[in-house]
Structures are given as C-alpha cells and as structure tokens.
MINUDO-260136 format. One line per 3 residues: for each residue x, y, z of C-alpha. Coordinates in pm, 1 decimal, always signed. Layout:
! residues N
X,Y,Z ~ ...
//
This chain:
! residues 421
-1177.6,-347.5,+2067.2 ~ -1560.5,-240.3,+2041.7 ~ -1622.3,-323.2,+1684.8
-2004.9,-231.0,+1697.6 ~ -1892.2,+142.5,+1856.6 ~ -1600.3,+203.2,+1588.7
-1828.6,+112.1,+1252.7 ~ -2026.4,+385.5,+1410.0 ~ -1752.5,+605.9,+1287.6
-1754.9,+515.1,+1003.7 ~ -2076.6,+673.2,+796.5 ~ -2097.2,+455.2,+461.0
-2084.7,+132.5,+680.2 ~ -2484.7,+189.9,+714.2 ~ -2558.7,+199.5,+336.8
-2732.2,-132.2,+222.8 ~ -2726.0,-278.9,-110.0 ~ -2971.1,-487.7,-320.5
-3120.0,-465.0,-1.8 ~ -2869.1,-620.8,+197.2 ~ -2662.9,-435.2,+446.6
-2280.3,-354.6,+303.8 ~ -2007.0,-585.8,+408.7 ~ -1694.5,-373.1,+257.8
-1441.1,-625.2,+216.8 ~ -1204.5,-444.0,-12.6 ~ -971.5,-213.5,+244.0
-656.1,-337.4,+23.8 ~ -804.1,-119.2,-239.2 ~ -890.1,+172.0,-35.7
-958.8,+232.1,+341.3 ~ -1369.4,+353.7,+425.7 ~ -1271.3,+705.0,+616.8
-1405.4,+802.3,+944.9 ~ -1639.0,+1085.2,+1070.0 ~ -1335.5,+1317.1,+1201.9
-1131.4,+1277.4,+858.1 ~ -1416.6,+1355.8,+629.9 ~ -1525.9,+1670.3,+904.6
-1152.5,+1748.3,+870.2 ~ -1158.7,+1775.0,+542.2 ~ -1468.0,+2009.2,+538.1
-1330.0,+2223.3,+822.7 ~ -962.8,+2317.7,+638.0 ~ -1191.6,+2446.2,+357.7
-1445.3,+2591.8,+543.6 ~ -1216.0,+2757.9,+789.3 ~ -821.4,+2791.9,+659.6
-825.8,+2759.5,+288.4 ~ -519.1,+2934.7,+146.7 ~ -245.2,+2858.8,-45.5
+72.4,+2744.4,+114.7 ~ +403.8,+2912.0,+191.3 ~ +313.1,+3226.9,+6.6
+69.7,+3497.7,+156.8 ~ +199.9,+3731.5,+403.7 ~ -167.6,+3734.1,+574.2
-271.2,+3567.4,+862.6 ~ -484.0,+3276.6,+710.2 ~ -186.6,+3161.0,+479.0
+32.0,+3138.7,+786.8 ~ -213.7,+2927.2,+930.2 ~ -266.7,+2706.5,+621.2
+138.1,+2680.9,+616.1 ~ +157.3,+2576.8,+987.0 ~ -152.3,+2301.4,+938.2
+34.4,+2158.0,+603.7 ~ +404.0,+2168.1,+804.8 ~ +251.7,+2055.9,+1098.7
+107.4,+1777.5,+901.8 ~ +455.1,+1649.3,+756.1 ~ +606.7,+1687.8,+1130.6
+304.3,+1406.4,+1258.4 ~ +369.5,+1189.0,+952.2 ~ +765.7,+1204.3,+1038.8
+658.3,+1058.7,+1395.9 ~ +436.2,+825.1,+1184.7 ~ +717.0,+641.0,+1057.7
+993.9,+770.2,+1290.9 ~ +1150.2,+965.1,+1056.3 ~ +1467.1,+1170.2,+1240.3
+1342.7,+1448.5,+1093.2 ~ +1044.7,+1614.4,+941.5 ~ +1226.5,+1769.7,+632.1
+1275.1,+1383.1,+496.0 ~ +900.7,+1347.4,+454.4 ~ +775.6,+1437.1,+97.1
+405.7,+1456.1,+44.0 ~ +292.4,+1304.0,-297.6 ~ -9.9,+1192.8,-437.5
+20.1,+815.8,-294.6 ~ +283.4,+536.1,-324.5 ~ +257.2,+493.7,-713.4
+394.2,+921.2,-722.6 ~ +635.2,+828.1,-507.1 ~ +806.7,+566.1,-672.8
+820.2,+753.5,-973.1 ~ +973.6,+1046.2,-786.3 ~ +1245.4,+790.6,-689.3
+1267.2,+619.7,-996.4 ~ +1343.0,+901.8,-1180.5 ~ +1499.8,+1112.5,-934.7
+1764.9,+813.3,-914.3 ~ +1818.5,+762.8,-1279.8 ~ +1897.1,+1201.2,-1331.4
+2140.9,+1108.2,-1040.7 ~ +2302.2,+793.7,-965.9 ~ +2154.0,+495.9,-1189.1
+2401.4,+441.5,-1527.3 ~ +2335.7,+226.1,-1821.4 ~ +2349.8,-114.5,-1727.8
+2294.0,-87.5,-1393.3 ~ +2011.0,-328.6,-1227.8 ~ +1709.6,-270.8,-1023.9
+1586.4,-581.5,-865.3 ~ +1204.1,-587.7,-782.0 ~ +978.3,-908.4,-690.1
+711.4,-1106.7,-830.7 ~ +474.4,-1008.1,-562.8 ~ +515.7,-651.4,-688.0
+256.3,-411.1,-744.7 ~ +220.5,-268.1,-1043.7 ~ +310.0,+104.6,-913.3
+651.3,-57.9,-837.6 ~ +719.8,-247.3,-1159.3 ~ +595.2,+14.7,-1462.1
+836.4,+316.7,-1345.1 ~ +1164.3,+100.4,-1303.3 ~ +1009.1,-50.5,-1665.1
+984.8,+283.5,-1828.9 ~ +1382.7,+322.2,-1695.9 ~ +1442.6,+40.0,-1849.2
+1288.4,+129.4,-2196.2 ~ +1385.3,+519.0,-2207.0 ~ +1753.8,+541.4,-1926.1
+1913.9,+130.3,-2020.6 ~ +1855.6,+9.3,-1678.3 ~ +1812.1,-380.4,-1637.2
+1530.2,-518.0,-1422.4 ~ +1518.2,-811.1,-1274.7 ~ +1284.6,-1007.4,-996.0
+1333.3,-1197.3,-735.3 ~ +1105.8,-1482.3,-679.6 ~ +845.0,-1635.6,-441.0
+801.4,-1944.1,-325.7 ~ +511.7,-2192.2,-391.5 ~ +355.0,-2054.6,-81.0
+420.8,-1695.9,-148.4 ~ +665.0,-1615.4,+98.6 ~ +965.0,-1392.7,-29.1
+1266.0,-1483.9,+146.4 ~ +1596.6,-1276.2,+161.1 ~ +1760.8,-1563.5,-38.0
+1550.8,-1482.2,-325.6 ~ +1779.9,-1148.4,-363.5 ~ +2155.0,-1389.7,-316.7
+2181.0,-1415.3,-701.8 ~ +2174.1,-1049.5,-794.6 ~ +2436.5,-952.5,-512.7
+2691.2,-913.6,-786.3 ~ +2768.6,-549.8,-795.4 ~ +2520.1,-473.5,-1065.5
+2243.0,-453.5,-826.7 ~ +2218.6,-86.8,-763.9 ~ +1854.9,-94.5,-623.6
+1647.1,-308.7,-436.2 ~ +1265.8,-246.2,-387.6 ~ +943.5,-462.7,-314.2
+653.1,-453.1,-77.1 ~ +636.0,-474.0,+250.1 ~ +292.0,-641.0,+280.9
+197.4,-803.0,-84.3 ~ -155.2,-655.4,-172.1 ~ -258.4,-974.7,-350.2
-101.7,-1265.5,-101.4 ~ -64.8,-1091.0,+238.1 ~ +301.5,-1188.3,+269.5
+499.3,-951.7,+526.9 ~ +850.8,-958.0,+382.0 ~ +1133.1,-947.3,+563.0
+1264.0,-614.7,+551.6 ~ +1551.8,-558.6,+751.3 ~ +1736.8,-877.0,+644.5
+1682.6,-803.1,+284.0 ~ +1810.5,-427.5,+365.0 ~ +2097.0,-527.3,+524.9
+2189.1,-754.7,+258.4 ~ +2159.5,-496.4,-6.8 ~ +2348.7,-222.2,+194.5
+2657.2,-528.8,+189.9 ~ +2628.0,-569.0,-182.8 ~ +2594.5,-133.6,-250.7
+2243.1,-111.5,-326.8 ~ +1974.5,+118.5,-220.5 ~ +1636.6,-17.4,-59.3
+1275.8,+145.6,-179.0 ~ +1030.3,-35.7,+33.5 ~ +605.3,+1.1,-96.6
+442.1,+35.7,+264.4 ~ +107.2,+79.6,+104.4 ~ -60.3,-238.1,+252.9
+182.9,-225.6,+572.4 ~ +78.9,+121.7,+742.1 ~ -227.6,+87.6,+781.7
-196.5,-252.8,+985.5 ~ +117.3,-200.1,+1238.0 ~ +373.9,+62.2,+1314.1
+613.9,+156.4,+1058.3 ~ +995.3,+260.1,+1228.9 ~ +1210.3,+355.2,+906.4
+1499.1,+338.7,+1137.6 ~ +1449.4,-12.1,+1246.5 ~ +1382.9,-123.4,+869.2
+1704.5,-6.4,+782.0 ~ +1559.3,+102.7,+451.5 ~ +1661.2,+417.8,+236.9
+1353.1,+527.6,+88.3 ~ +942.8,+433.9,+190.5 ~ +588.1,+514.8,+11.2
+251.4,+453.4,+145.4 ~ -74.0,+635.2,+73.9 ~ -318.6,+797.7,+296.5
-636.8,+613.8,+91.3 ~ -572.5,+361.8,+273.5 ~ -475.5,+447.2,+581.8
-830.2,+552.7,+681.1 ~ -735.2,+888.4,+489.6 ~ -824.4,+1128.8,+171.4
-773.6,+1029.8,-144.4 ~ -510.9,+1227.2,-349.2 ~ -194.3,+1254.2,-45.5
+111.2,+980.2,+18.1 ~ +416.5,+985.8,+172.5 ~ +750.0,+957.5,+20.6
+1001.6,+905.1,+304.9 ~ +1404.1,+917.0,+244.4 ~ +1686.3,+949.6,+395.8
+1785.6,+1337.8,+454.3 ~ +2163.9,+1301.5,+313.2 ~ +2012.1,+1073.6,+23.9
+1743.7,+1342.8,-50.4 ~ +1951.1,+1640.4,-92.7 ~ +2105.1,+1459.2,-351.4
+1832.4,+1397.7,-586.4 ~ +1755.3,+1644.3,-821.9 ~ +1410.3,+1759.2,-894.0
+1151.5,+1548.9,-1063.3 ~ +885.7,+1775.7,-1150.2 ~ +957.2,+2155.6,-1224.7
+740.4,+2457.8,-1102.8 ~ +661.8,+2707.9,-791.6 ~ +760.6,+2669.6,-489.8
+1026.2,+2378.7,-568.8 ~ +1290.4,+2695.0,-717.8 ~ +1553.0,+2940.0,-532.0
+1543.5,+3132.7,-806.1 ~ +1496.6,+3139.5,-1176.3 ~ +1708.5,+3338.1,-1452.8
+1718.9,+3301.4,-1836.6 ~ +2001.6,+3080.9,-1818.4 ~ +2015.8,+2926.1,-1483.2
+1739.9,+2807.1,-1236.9 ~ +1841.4,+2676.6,-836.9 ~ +1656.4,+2511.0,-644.6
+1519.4,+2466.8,-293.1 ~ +1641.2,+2158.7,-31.2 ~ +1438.1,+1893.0,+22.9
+1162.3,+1873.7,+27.2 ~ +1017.3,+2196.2,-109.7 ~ +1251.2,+2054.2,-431.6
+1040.2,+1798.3,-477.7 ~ +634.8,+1919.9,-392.3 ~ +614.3,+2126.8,-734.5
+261.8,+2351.1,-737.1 ~ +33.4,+2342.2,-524.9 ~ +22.0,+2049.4,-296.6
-317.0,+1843.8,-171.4 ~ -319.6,+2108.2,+122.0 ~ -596.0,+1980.7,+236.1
-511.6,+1621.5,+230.5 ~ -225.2,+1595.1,+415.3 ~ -392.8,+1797.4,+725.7
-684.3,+1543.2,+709.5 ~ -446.1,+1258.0,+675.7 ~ -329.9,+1339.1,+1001.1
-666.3,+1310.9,+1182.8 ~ -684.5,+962.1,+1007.2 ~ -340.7,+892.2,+1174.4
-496.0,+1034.8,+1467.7 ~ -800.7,+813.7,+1478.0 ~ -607.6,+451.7,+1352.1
-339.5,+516.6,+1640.3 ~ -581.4,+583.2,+1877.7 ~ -775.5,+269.1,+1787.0
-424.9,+98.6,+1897.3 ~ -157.2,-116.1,+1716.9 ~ -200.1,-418.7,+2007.4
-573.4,-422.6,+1957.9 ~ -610.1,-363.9,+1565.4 ~ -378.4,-643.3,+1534.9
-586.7,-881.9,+1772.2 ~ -869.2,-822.3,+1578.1 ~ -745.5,-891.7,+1247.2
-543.8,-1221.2,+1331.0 ~ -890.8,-1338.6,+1479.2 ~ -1049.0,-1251.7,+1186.5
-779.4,-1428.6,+992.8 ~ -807.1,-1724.0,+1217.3 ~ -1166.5,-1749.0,+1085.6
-1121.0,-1707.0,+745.2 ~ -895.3,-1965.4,+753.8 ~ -1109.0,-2226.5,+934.5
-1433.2,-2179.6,+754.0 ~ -1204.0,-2226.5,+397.3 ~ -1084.9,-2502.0,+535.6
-1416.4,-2640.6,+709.8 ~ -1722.8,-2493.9,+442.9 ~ -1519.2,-2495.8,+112.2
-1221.1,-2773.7,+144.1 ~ -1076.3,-2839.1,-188.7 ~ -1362.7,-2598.9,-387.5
-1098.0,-2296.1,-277.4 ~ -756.7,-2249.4,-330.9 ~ -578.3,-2010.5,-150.3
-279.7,-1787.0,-185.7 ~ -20.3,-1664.6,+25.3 ~ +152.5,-1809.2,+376.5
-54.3,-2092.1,+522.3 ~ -151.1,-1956.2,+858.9 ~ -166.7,-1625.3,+1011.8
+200.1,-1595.4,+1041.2 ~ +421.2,-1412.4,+805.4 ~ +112.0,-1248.5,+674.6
-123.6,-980.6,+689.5 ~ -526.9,-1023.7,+645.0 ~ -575.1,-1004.6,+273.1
-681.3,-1331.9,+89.1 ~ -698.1,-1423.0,-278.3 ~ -841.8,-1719.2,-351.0
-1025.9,-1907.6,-678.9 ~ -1284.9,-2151.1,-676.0 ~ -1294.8,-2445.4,-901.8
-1451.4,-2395.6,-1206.2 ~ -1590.7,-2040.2,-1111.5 ~ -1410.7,-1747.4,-1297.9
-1301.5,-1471.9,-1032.4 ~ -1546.4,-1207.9,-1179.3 ~ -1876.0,-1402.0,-1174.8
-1803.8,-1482.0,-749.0 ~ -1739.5,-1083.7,-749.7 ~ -2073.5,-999.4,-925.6
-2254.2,-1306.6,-714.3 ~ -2135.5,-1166.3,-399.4 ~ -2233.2,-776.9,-451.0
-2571.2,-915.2,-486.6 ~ -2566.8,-1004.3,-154.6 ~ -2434.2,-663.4,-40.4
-2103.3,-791.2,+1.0 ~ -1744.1,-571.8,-142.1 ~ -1479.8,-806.3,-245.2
-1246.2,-758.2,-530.1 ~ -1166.4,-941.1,-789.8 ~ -933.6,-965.9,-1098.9
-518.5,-928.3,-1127.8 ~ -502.5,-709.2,-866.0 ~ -222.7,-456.8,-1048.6
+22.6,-800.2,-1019.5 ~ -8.1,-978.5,-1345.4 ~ +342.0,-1102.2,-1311.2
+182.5,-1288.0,-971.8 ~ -111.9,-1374.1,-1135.3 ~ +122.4,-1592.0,-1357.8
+383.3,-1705.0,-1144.4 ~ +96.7,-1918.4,-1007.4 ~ -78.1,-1945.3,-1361.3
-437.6,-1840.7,-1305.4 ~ -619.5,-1525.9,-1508.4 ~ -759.0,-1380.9,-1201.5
-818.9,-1426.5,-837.0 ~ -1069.2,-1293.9,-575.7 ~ -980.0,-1045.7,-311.6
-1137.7,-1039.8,+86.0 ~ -941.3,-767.7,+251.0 ~ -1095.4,-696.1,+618.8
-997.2,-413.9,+820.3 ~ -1061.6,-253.7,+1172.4 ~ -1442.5,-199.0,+1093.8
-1516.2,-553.4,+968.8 ~ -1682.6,-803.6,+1186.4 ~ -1715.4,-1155.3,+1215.2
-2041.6,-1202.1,+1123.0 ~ -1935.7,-1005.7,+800.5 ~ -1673.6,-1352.8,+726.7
-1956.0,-1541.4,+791.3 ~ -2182.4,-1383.6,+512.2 ~ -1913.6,-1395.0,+313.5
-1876.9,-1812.8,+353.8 ~ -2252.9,-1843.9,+344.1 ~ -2238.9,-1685.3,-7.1
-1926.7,-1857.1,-134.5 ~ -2113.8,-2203.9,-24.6 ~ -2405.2,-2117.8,-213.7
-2204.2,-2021.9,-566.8 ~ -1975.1,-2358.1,-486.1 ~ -2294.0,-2577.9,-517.3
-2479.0,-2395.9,-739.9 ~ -2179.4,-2371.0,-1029.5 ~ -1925.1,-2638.6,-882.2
-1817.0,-2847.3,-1191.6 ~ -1708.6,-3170.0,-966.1 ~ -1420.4,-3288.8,-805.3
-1136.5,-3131.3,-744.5 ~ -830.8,-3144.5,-1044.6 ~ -468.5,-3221.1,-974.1
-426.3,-2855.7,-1067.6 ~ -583.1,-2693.1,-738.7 ~ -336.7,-2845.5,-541.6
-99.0,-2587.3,-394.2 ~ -354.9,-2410.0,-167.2 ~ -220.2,-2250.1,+122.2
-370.8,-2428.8,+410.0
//
C-alpha cells in the first residue's frame, strides 16, 4: 500500500500545528475524508439538489435514484439480501435508538432483559437505560476479562429465558477487542434473543457480511468510515423490520393520514421520517468507494504492522511507565490503544502531545462503565488508520518518552500491573 500517495488524498493531512506537521491519531473518533468524498459532497449540491421521492421533475428523479442507489451500494456493503433492509440514520447512536424503541412499541414487555457489555459504548448503553427507566426493562452486562477480551461465556448466565436482547460492539472503541460475533449470535438465537451488533469501529477496518454474523440488526456510521458527518446505517433483517412500528412520525414515513387513523409505509420509508441527509448518504458511497478500493488485504497489512510497532516501542521505550489496555498482541484486536502513564493524568499527555502537532484522544472515551471495570478516571487514545505512517508512531513514542522523564514520579506501583503486553 503507497502510504505517501494515499495521504495525498487526503487534504487536512498537510495542515501543521504549533508548527509541527499533524499526526491525526484519533480515526476512532472520526475518519479524515478524502478528496472524492468532500468533491462529492459539493457536486450533489452543486449539480442534483432536490428533495427526495417527491417532485415529478427531472432533477428530483435524479436526486431519488442517487439516494436509492446509495442504500443499494451500502446493502452490498454489508451483504445485506436486499436493499430495502438498509435504513439510513444519522450514525450508530440513531440507530440504536430506532431499535431500542422500535423493540420496546413491539416486542420487549416489562421485565424482560437486555444484556449489553462492559466494553459498551455509550450510544449502546443510554437508550436500553432510558427503557429501563421509562418501558421496565432490566439491563444487565456481561463482563470482560482482565485483558479485555469478551468471550461468548460472558453471555452463559443470562441464557435463562429472560434475555430477550443481546447487543455489544463488534470492535470496542476504547480496547480494540474484536468480539466474537457469530458464536455469541448463535448462542442467543438458542436461548430466543435478538442480536444488535455496534459496527461503528468494525467497518471501517474489514468487511462486514451480516449473513455470516448471523446477527439480526447492525449500526455503523459513515464519520468514520472515511465519510460525511450526519449519515449511518441501520441494517435489519427484512421480516424483523416490517414488524417494527415507526419510531419517529412525519412525511414520507405515512400511507396515508386521516383524523382518526394514520398507515404507514414498509420498511424502510417507515422509518427515514423528513427529509433525510440526501446528500450524505450519496457521498458515503464514494467513501465506500475509495476505502474498498484501497483493499481489505492491504488496509489490514498496514494496520497490524503498525500495531506490531506500537506494541514494541511500548514495550521497548516506555516498559512499566505505560499500561496498556485491551488483548496483548495484535490478535483478537483491532488498532486502537488506550493506555495511562504512571503518575501522568490522561489529559495533560493529550495537551503535551498537541503541542507537538500530534491528535490523540484522551478521557472516558463514552465507556465510563470500562473506565471502571479497570478503575482508572481516564485513559489516552492512539487510533491509526489507512493514512497514518510509521514515522507518525514514532513521533508519537518520541513525545511520550519525553513527558515520561520529564513528569515520571518513580518506580512503578503494584497497581500498574495488568498491562496488556
């Protein structure tokens, strides 16, 4: 993969910062968005702006065909069977809602459990929370392990019949642990629950295939997945869909509305009330464009080498200073790294690093029930992604050495012991 010819694409790449050139090292948080997506963008306004499924003129039918033809290439995204089960949203944390209420109008009782994880984002905890506050629902989580794997044995104690719903992520955005989906799904299916899988950390880093999952229902966002801000993807099942009523009420989502009686479209005009992000969705299909044509085989190359280095030069430059999170390895796992170092608090190595032109993150990462399953305040956050390079992981080491011996309180305490090296 030409690294050096692909940041090319990639205009913001060339700002510098306190005089320093960027290193963006925060792609968990949102993608950086090539030179076709952002032209993309400009063109649909500057040549087919219209609204959507409405005008009988020539440049709303072409507006309809670019927003249709946009949810057929998402359905071959994810291998959906067919393009009607593809619901465009405003990103994962719309989607879950959609399901979270959709399910609790429909099939979810009083009493009735939804299991989520520790590892969960907060977009898939604070819906099934406001279910349980306002519809009765019980949540529950299943747990990780010291190293932050989640294993399908974590779900055996709620396989009681209660369990009516399953859901966590399929790449943690805070540890980098790829769960294991289809064993988990099957599992559920056995035991009568549903499976809601968050794929925002998972699409953009290797092919999704809903039918190989053997999930029911799958969010990820186009921000990042190298596209606009503003569109996701709900994907469901098509008999499992035309079951759920509507969320959100308006035009375009109704058959027809009386004084006493309103019906409503199928799936999945039912559930895109308004106006949709037009726009978005046709220039989050140039972004899928441009990351498939970069290629799964070689994106994934890149990012286990880059992993590979990470790894080494925490082990090699900061030893016992850093504690990582997640999987030891680059197995199970997916390129983003939280870490602490002794003594430092996550936000001053944030503000340290941006002075050197480098983009981490830093904080609780929308997972405060991680943050204290492993009982620190805050971590900090190096997510690479197609465009980084490695000279970029060795900035980021040179400036991590420097904080370590400038602030570094002494030796390491008994409590920074479960790194995952």
């Amino acid at each position: 993969m030409d690294v050096d010819r692909l940041r090319a694409e990639f205009p913001i790449l060339a700002r510098t910062f306190h005089g320093f050139p960027l290193a963006y090292l925060d792609s968990a948080a949102t993608s950086q968005k090539p030179r076709a997506v952002i032209e993309a963008e400009a063109r649909f306004y500057t040549e087919r702006n219209s609204n959507v499924h409405r005008g009988a003129y020539e440049l709303a039918e072409e507006a309809t065909n670019a927003y249709e033809e946009a949810r057929s290439r998402v359905a071959q995204f994810v291998h959906a069977s067919d393009p009607s089960e593809i619901v465009f949203t405003r990103g994962t944390t719309e989607s879950i809602n959609l399901i979270a209420n959709t399910l609790v109008r429909s099939r979810l009782r009083r009493g009735d459990r939804v299991v989520a994880t520790e590892m969960d984002h907060h977009s898939n905890i604070v819906p099934w929370h406001l279910m349980r506050t306002y519809h009765g629902i019980d949540l529950a989580f299943a747990s990780v392990d010291d190293q932050g794997r989640l294993l399908a044995s974590a779900f055996e104690p709620f396989w009681d019949g209660r369990t009516k719903v399953v859901t966590f992520p399929h790449v943690s955005n805070v540890l980098g642990t790829i769960a294991p989906v289809r064993e988990i799904a099957d599992a559920a299916h056995r035991a009568g629950a549903l499976v809601v899988v968050d794929a925002a950390q998972s699409a953009p880093h290797f092919p999704l295939d809903v039918q190989e999952l053997g999930v029911d229902f799958l969010a990820f966002s186009g921000h990042k997945t190298l596209g606009p801000t503003g569109i996701g993807v709900l994907w469901g099942r098509k008999a499992l869909l035309d079951e759920l009523p509507p969320w959100m009420g308006g035009g375009e989502m109704i058959r027809r509305v009386g004084r006493d009686q309103i019906t409503y479209r199928d799936p999945p005009a039912r559930f895109e009330a308004g106006t949709p992000n037009i726009c978005g969705a046709v220039a989050l299909t140039t972004a899928l464009d441009f990351l498939e044509g970069v290629g799964w085989t070689d994106l994934a190359h890149h990012e286990r080498e880059l992993a590979r280095q990470f790894l080494d030069l925490a082990r090699d430059r900061l030893g016992p200073s850093m504690t990582l999170y997640g999987p030891p390895g680059t197995e199970g796992r997916e390129g983003v790294f939280s870490f602490t170092l002794r003594g430092i608090h996550a936000h001053d190595i944030a503000t340290l690093l941006d002075a050197d032109g480098i983009a981490v993150r830093a904080g609780q990462h929308c997972a405060q029930i991680l943050m204290d399953r492993f009982g620190v305040p805050a971590m900090v956050r190096a997510s690479p992604y197609l465009y980084n390079t490695s000279s970029e992981i060795d900035r980021l080491f040179d400036t991590l050495v420097r904080i370590r011996d400038k602030f570094d309180p002494g030796p390491a305490s008994a409590a920074a012991t479960h790194s995952a090296r």
